[in-house]
C-alpha positions as CSV (number, residue, x, y, z in Angstrom):
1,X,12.5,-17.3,-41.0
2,X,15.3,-18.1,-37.7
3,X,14.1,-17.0,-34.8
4,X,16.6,-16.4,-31.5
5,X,16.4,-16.9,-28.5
6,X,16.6,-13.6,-27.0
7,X,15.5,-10.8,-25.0
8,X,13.7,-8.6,-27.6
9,X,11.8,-11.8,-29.4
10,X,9.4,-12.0,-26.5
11,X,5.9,-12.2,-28.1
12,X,2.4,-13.2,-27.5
13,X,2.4,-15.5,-31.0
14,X,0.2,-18.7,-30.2
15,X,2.9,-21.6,-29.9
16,X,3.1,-24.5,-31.9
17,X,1.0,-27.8,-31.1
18,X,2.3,-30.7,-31.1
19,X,0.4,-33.4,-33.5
20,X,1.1,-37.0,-31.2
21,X,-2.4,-36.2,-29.8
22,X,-3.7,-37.2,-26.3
23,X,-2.1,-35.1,-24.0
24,X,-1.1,-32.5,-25.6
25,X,-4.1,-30.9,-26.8
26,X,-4.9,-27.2,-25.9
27,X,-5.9,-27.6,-22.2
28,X,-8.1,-24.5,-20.0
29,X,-5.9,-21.9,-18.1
30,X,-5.9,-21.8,-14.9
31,X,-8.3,-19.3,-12.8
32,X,-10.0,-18.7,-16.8
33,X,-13.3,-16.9,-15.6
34,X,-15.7,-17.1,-19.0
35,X,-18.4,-14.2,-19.1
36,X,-21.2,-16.5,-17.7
37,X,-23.2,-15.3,-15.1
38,X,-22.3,-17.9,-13.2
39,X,-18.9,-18.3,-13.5
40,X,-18.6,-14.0,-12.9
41,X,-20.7,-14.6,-9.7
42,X,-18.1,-17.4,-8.3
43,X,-15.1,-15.0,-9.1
44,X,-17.0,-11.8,-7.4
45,X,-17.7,-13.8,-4.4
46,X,-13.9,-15.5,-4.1
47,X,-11.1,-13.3,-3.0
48,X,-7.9,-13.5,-5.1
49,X,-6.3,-15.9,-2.7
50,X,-9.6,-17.9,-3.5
51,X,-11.1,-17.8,0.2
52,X,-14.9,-17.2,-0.3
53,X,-16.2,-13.2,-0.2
54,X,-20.1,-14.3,-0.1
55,X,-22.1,-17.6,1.1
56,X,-22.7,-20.4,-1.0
57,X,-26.4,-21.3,0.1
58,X,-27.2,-17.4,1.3
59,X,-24.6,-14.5,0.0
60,X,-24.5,-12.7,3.4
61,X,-23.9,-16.0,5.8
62,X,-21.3,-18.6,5.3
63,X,-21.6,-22.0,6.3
64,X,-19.0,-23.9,9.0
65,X,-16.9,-24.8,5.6
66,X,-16.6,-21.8,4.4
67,X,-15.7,-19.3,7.6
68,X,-13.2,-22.1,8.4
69,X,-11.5,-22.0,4.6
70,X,-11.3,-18.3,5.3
71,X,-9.4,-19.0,8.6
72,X,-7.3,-21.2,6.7
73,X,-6.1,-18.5,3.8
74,X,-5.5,-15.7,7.0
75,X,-3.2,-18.6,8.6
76,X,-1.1,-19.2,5.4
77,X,-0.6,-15.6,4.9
78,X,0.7,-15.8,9.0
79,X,2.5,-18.8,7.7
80,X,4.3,-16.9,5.1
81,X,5.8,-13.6,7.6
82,X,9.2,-14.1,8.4
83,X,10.4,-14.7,11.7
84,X,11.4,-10.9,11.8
85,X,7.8,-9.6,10.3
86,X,6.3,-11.9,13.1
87,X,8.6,-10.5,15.9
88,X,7.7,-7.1,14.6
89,X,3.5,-7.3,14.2
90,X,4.0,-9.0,17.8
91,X,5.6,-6.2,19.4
92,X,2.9,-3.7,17.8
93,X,0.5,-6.1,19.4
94,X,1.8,-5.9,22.5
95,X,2.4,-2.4,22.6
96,X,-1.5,-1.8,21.6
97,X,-2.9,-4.0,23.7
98,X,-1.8,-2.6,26.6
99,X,-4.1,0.5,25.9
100,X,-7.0,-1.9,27.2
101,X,-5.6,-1.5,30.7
102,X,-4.3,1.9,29.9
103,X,-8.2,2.8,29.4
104,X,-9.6,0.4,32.1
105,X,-7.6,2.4,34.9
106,X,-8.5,6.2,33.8
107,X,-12.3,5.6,33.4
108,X,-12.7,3.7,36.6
109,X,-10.6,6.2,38.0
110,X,-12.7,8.8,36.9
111,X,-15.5,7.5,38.2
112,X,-14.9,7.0,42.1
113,X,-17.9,6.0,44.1
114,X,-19.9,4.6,41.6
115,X,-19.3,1.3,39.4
116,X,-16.0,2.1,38.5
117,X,-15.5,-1.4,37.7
118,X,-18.0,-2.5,35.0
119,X,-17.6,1.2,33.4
120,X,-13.5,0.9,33.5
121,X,-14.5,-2.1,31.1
122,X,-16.2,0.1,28.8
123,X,-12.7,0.8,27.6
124,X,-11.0,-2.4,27.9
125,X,-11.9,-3.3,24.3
126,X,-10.0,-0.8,23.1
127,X,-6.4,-2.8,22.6
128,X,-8.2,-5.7,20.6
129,X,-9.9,-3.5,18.6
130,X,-6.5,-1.7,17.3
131,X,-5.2,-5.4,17.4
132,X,-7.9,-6.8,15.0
133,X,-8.1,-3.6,13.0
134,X,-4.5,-3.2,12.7
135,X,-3.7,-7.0,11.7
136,X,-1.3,-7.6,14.4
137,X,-0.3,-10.4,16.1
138,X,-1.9,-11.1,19.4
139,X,-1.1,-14.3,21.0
140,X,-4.2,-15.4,22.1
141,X,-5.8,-14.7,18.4
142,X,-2.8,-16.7,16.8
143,X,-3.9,-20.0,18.9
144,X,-6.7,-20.1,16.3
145,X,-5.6,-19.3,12.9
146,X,-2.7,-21.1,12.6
147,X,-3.8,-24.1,14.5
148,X,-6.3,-24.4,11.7
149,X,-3.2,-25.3,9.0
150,X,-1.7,-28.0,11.4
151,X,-5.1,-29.4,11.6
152,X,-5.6,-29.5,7.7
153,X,-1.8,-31.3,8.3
154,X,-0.8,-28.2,5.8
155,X,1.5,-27.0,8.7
156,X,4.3,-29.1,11.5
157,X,3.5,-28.7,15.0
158,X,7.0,-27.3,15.3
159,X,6.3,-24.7,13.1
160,X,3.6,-23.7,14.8
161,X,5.2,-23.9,18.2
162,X,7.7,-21.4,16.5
163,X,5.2,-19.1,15.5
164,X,3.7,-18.8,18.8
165,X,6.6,-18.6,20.7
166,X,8.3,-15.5,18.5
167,X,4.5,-13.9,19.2
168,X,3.8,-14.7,22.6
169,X,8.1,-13.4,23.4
170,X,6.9,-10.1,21.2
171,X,3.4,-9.6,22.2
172,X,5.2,-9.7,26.3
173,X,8.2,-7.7,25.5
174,X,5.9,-5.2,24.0
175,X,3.4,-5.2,27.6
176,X,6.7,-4.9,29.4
177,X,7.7,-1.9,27.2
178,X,4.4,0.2,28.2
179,X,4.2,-1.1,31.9
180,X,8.0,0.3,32.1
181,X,6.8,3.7,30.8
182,X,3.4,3.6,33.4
183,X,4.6,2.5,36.5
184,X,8.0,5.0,36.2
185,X,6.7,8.2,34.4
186,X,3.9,10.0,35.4
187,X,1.6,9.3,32.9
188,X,-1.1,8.2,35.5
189,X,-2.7,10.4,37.7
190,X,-2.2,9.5,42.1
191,X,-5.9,8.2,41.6
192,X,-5.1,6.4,38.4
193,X,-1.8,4.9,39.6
194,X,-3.6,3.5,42.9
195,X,-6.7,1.6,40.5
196,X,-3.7,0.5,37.8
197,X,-1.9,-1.2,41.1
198,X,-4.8,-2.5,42.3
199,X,-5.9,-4.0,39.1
200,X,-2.9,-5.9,38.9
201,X,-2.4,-6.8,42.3
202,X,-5.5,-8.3,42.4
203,X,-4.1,-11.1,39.7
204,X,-1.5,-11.7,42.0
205,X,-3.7,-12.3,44.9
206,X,-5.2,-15.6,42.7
207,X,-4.6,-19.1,43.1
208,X,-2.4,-20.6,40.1
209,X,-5.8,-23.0,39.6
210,X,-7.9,-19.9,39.5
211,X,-5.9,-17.9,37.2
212,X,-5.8,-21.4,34.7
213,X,-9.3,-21.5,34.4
214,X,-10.0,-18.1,34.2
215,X,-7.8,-18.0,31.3
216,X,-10.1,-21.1,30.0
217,X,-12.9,-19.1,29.3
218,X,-10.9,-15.8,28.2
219,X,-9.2,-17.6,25.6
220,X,-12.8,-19.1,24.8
221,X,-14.0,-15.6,24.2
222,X,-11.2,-14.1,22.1
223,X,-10.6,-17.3,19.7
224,X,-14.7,-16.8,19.1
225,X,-14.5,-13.5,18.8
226,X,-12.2,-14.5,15.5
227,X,-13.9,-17.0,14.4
228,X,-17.2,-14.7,14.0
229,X,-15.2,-12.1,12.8
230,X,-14.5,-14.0,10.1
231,X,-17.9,-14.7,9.8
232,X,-18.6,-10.8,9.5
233,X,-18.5,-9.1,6.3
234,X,-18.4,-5.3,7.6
235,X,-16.3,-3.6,9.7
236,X,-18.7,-2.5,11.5
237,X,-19.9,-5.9,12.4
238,X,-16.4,-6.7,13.4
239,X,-16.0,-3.7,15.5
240,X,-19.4,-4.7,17.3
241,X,-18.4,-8.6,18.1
242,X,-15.0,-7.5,19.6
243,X,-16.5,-5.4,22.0
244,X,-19.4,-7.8,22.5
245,X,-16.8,-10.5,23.3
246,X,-13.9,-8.5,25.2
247,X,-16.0,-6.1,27.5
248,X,-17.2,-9.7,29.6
249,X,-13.6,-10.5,29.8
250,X,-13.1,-7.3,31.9
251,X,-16.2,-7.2,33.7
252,X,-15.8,-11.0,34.8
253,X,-12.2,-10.2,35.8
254,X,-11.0,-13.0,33.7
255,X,-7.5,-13.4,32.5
256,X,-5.6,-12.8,29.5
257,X,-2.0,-13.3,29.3
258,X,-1.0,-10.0,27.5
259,X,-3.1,-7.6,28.9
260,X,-2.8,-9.0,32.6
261,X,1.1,-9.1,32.0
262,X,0.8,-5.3,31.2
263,X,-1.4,-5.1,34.6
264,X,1.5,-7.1,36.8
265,X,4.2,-6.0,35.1
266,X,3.4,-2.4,36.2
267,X,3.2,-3.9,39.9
268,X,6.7,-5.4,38.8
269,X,8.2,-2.2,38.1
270,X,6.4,-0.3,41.2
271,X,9.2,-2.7,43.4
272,X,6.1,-4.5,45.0
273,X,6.5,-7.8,42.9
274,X,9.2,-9.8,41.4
275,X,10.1,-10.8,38.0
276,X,10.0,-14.4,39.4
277,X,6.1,-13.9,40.8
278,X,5.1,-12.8,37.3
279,X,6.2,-15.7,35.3
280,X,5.7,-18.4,37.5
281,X,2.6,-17.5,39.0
282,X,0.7,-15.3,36.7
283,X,2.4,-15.7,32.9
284,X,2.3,-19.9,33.4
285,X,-1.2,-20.5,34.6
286,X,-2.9,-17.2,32.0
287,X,-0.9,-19.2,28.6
288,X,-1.7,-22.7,29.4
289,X,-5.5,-21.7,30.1
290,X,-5.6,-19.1,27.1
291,X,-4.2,-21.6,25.0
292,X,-6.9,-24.5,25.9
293,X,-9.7,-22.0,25.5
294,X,-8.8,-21.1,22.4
295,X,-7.5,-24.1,20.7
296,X,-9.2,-27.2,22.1
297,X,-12.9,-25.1,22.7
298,X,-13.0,-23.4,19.1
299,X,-10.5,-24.9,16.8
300,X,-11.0,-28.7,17.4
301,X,-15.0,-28.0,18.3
302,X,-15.3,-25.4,15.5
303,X,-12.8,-27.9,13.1
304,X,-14.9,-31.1,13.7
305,X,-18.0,-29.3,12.2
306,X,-16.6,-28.9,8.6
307,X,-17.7,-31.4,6.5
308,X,-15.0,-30.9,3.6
309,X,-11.6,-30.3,4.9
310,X,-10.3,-30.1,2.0
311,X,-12.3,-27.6,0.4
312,X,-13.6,-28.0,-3.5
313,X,-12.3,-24.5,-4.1
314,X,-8.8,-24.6,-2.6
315,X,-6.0,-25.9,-5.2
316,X,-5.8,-29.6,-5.3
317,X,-2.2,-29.3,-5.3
318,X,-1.7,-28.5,-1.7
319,X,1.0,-30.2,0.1
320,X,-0.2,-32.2,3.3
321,X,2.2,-33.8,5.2
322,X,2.8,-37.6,6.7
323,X,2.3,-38.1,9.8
324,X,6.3,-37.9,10.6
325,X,6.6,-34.5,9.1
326,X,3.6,-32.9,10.9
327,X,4.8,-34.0,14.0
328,X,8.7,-33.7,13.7
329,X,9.2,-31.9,10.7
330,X,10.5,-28.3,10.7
331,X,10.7,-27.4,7.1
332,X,7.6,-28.8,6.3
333,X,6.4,-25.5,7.5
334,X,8.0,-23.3,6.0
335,X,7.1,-20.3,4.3
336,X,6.4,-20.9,0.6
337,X,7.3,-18.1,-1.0
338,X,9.6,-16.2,1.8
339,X,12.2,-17.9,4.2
340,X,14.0,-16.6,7.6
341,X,16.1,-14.8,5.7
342,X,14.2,-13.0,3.2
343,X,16.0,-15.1,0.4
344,X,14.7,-16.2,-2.8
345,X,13.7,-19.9,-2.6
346,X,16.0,-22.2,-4.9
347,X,16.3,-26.5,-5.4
348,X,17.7,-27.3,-2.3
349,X,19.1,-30.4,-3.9
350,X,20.1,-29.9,-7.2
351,X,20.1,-31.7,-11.0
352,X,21.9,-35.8,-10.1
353,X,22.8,-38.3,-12.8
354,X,20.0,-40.1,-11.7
355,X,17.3,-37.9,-12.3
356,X,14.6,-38.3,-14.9
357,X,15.8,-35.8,-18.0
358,X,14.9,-34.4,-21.1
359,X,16.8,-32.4,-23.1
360,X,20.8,-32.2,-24.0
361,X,23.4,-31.9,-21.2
362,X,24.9,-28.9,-22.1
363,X,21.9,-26.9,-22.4
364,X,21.4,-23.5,-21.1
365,X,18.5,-23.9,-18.8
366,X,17.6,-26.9,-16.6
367,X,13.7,-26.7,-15.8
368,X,12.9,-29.1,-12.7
369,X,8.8,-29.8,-12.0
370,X,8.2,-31.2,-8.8
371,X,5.1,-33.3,-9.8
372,X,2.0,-35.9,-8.7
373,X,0.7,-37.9,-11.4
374,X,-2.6,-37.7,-10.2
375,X,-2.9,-34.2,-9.9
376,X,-4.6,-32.2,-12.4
377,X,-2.0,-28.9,-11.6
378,X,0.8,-31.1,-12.5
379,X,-0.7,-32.2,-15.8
380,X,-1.2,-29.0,-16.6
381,X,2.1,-27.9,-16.2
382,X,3.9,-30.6,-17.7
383,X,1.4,-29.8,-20.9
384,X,2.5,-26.2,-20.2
385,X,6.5,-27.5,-20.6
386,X,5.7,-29.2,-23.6
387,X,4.8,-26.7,-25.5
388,X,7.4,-24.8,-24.5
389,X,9.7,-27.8,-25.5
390,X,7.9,-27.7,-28.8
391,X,8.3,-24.0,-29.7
392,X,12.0,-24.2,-28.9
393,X,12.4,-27.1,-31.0
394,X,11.7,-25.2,-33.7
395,X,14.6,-22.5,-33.4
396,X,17.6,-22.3,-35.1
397,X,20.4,-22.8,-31.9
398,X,23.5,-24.2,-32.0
399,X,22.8,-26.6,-28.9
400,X,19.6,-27.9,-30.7
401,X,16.9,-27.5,-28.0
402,X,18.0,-25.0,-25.7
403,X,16.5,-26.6,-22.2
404,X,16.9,-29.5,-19.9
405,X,13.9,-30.7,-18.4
406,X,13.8,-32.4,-15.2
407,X,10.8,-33.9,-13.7
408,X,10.5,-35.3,-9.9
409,X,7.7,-37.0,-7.8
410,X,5.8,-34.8,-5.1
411,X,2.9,-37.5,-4.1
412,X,0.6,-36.2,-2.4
413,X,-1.0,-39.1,-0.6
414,X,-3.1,-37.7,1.9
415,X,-5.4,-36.4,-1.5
416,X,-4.1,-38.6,-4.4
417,X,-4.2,-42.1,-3.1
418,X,-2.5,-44.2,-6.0
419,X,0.0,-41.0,-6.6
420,X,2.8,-43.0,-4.8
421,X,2.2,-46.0,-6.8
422,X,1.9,-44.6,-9.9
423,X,5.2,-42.7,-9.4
424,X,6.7,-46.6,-8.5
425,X,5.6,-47.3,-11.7
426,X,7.3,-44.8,-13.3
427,X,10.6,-45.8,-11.8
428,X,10.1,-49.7,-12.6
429,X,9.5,-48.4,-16.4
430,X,12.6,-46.4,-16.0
431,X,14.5,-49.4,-14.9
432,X,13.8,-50.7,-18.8
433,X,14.7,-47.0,-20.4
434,X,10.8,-46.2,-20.2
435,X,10.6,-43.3,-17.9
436,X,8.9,-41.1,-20.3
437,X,6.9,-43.3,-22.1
438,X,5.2,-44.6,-19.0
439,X,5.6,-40.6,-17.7
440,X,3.4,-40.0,-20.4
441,X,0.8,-42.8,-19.9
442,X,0.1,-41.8,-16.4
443,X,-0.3,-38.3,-16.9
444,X,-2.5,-38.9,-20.0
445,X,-4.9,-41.7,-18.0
446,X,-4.9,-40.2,-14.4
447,X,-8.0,-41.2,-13.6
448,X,-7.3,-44.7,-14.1
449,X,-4.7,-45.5,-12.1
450,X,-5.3,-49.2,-10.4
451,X,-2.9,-51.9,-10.7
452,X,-4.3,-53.6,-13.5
453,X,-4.6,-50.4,-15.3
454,X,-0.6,-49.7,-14.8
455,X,0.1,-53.3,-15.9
456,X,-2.1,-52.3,-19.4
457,X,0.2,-49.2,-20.0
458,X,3.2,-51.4,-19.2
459,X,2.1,-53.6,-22.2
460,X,1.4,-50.5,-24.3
461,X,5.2,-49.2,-24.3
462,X,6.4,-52.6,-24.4
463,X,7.5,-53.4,-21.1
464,X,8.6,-56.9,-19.7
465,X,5.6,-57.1,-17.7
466,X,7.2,-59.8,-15.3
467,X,10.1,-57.7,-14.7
468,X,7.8,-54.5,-14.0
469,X,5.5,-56.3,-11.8
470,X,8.4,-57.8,-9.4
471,X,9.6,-53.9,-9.6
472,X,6.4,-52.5,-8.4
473,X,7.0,-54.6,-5.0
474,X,10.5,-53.3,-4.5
475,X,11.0,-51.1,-1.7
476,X,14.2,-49.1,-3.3
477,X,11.7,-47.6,-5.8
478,X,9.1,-46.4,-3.4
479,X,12.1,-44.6,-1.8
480,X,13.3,-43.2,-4.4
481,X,9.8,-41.7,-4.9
482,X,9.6,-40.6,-1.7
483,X,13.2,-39.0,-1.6
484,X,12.1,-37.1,-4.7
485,X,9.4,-35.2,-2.2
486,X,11.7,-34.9,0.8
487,X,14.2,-32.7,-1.6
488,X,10.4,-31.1,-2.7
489,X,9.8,-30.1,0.9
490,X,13.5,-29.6,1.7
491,X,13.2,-26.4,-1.2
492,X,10.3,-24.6,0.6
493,X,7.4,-26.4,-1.9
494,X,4.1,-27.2,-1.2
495,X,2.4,-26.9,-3.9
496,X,2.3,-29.1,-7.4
497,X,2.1,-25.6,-8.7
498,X,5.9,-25.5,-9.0
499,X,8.8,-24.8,-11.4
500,X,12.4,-24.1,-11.0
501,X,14.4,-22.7,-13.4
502,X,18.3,-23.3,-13.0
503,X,17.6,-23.7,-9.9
504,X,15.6,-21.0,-8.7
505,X,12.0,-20.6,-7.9
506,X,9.6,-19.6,-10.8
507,X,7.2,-16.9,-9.8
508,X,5.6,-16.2,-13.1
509,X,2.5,-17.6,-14.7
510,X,2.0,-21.5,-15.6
511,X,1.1,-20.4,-19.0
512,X,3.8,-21.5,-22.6
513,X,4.5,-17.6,-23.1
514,X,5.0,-16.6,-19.6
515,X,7.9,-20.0,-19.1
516,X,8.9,-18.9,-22.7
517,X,9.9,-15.3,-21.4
518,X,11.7,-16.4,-18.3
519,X,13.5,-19.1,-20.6
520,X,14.9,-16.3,-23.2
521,X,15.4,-13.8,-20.5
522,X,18.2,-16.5,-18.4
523,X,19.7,-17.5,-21.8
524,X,19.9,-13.6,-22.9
525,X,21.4,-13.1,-19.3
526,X,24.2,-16.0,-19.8
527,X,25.0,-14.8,-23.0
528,X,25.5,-11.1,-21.8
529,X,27.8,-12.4,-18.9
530,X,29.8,-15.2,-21.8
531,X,30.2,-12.0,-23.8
532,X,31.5,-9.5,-21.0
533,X,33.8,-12.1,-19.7
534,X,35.1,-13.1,-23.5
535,X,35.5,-8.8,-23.4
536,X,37.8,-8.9,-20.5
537,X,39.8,-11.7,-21.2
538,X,43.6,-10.9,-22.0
539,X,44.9,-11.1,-25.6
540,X,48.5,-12.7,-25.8
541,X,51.1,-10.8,-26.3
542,X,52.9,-10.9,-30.2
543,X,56.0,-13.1,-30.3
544,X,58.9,-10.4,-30.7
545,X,61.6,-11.0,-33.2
546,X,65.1,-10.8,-33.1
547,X,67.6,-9.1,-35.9
């Protein structure tokens, strides 16, 4: 019986395997969670984005490893906002943390003659907690989450300056916004007004080194209070360490860059301080110090504790950058599944004559893989392809197999340590019209990747094996490996868990079926369009006769 590709034979029907052995034997799904005790324990106790839900050692403490893996997963998700979603959580931020002075100012206040100080600070808290409970983006919080990507070299430094300076612009505008309103309405009581104005003159009354380092050690209390908050499993617990944490901020009249910049900025827009006064000698010293607290006394300290940066649990496939991209590199950074402009990701360089294919020309769908040879994701995925090469192989089309499969190198050195080398090798097979036989060697023997094992699956596919070791040591091939991941990162990927189909990302499963339907549903789609435009197409005219 024919079978067509199209968009009503999409079926769950095991596929075909293939018979050449090796490789391409049935291999585990990924995330496949069996009904062992064990095995349902570890998926209870990981979240869906696989950051851990319960201790390894004790279920209700995590270690160093794994409160910092669960830093990590909150950064990516930052990581993945758009500059607009950033701006936007920022200026929320802003807007809410200004409540903390709000609060401060009518409770001490309230209370004249007595400590009107240290029971102002009761309510001080109050900003960071609708910060923290709302998931916005405070400044002072995002010097530790995202730092922790750049650290793992998952991140640029340029990206992350770009995250903080969108936040730190939103999180001021929005202080500005509500020390507008305070200082020209008349929100505050005479009494309040006189503490708010006091409150912030007092900042203004501070040496630039005083204001530095009392930023130090208020940007050393709020980056701890999220790292234990990511310790804590209840929100309760959470509720408790913020106001553990902020309350001394208040009471030791420390400074924080967004709340204080609601507390000048209402001085500001009294008339008794300048615009100039506020960002040179108040914003400058409160950042830098906030920023040192929080990044080089928890992040590095906190970072330098974890004994597997990597994490066993976290897909293998993760990009990490060189050491040029993490500190130049913009792109690098990128969001993975979401750019500036809200645009679906596609190959930023697309199909060349000189890339590695399989498959006709003129076929319907080009699949490109980005790919490490040493990754167990990528294996996976080419075994996925080839059964989805295989089960199309077997319809009745008019182009033969209806799918042009590309595959290029993504090494990812940091991890993989002979990926590089084995994707040389690759090339210097390709150089005798071996690509695919030596593309299949690697990928079946990825353990066993050394020289000597290369030069044994040179001999295997009948290689020259004088001309592929003098190819090993030329430099053109290791840049053409490494080109092949520049146009990886260049399109937004960093992971091996990749796929695009005529050029556009591939969000679906990694599973035959799932590639299978996204296959028949853009050759149904090209069809439908060949046929509408074969519809509108003008007929000619019938030759008229004469006599």
């Amino acid at each position: 019986m024919e079978h067509s590709i199209t968009e009503d034979t999409e079926s769950s029907e095991p596929l075909p395997q293939t018979d050449d052995g090796g490789l391409h034997q049935s291999l585990p799904v990924l995330g496949e969670v069996s009904g062992s005790p064990s095995n349902l324990r570890d998926a209870l106790d990981r979240s869906e984005s696989g950051a851990p839900a319960a201790g390894e050692a004790l279920r209700d403490l995590f270690s160093t490893d794994e409160i910092f893996h669960r830093l990590v997963i909150a950064a990516e998700e930052e990581f993945s906002r758009s500059t607009r979603l950033l701006f936007l959580s920022g200026l929320a931020a802003g807007l809410s943390i200004s409540l903390s002075f709000l609060g401060m100012a009518v409770l001490s206040a309230l209370w004249p003659g007595g400590p009107s100080h240290l029971a102002g600070s009761l309510l001080y808290p109050l900003g960071f907690l609708l910060v923290v409970m709302g998931r916005y983006q405070l400044f002072t919080e995002n010097t530790l989450t995202p730092v922790t990507l750049v650290l793992t070299r998952i991140a640029s430094i340029p990206r992350l300056l770009h995250i903080w300076g969108v936040v730190l612009a939103a999180n001021v505008l929005g202080a500005a916004l509500c020390a507008y309103v305070l200082a020209t309405t008349g929100v505050f009581t005479p009494e309040m007004a006189e503490v708010a104005h006091g409150i912030g003159d007092h900042f203004l009354e501070m040496s630039w080194a005083d204001l530095f380092w009392k930023g130090v050690f208020a940007g050393w209390l709020v980056a701890s209070m999220v790292w234990l908050n990511y310790a804590a499993r209840s929100m309760t617990a959470r509720i408790l360490i913020t106001f553990a944490l902020i309350y001394p901020v208040a009471a030791a009249e420390l400074a924080h860059c967004i709340v204080g910049s609601t507390e000048v900025l209402y001085v500001v827009f009294r008339g008794d301080a300048s615009l100039w006064t506020f960002f040179v000698d108040f914003l400058s010293p409160t950042v830098l110090g906030n920023t040192v607290g929080g990044v080089l006394l928890v992040a590095i300290l906190n970072f330098a504790q974890t004994r597997d940066r990597r994490f066993p649990h976290r897909d293998c496939g993760q990009l990490e950058l060189t050491w040029t991209e993490w500190l130049f590199g913009h792109a690098a950074g990128r969001p993975e599944s979401e750019g500036e402009t809200g645009e679906e990701e596609r190959l930023d360089v697309p199909v060349q004559p000189d890339d590695h294919v399989y498959g006709p020309s003129d076929a319907p769908v080009t699949i490109v893989q980005y790919g490490d040879y040493e990754c167990p994701t990528s294996r996976r995925i080419y075994e996925t392809m080839r059964q989805v090469m295989g089960a199309l192989a077997t319809t009745k089309d008019a182009s033969g197999v209806p799918l042009q499969y590309v595959f290029r190198h993504l090494p990812l050195r940091q991890r993989h340590p002979h990926a590089v080398h084995a994707g040389v090798a690759a090339e210097a097979a390709a150089r005798q019209g071996a690509f695919w036989e030596m593309h299949e060697q690697l990928f079946a023997h990825q353990d066993q990747l050394e020289d000597e094992d290369l030069r044994t699956y040179a001999a295997a596919i009948g290689l020259d094996l004088d001309q592929f070791e003098a190819d090993l040591r030329d430099e053109a091939l290791h840049d053409r490996v490494m080109a092949d991941r520049s146009s990886a990162v260049q399109s937004g990927v960093r992971r091996t868990s990749n796929l695009f189909v005529d050029g556009k990302r591939y969000s679906g499963e990694f599973e035959p079926n799932a590639v299978l339907r996204a296959i028949r549903r853009r050759v149904a789609a090209e069809r439908a369009t060949d046929a509408q435009t074969e519809q509108h197409r003008p007929t000619e005219a019938p030759a008229s006769t004469s006599g």
